[in-house]
N, C-alpha and C positions, 0 to 999 in steps of 0.2 A: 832443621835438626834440633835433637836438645841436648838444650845446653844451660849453664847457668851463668847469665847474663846481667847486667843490671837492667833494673826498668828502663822502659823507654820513658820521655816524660811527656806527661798529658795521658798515659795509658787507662787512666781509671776513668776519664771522660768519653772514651769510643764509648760506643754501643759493642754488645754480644755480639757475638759470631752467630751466624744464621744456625736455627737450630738441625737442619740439614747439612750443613759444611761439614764436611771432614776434618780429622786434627791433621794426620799426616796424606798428602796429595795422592794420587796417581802417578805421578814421577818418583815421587821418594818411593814409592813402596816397591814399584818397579826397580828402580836401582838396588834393594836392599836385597830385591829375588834376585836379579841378575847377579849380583857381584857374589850372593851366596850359594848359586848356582855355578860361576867358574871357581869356586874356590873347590865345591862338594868334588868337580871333574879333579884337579889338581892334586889333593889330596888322595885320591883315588887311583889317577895316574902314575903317582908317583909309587905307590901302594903294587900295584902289578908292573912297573916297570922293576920296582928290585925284587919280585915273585919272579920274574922272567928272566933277573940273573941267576937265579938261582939260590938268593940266600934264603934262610933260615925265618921263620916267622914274625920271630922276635928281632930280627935285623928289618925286615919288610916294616914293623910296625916302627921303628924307631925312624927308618926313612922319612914314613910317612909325616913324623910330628917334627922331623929336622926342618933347619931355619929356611930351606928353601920355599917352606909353604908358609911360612909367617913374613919372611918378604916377600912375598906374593899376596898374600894378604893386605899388610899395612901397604904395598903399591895400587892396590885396587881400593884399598878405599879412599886414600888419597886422591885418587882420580875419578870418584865419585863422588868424592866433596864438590870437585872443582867444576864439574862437568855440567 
């Protein structure tokens, strides 16, 4: 992840990273699609779930940015950290 950290030490003495290496993996970037892929579903479901009560547009879209999707949010990516 980034972050800002202090040096490790002795960092200036490794060698480069191979100039084929990747910065961020195959798992990071997968976890990044994944978790912003259940979020896109969340916000969205949330979005046609108060369309299908019947309110008003501007109620649907307030739904959508209410705190239930911003805890759902910061709980996903907290479990992405750790994962």
């Amino acid at each position: 992840m980034l972050a800002a950290e202090p040096a490790e030490p002795g960092i200036m003495n490794r060698p480069p990273r191979r100039p084929g290496k990747r910065l961020l993996g195959k798992l990071v970037m997968w976890r990044c699609v994944f978790v912003c892929a259940i979020l896109v579903v969340l916000v969205l479901g949330m979005f046609y779930w108060a369309e299908s009560e019947g309110k008003s547009l501007e109620n649907c879209r307030s739904v959508e940015r209410s705190e239930c999707c911003w805890i759902a949010e910061w709980a996903l990516t907290v479990w992405s950290c750790f994962c």
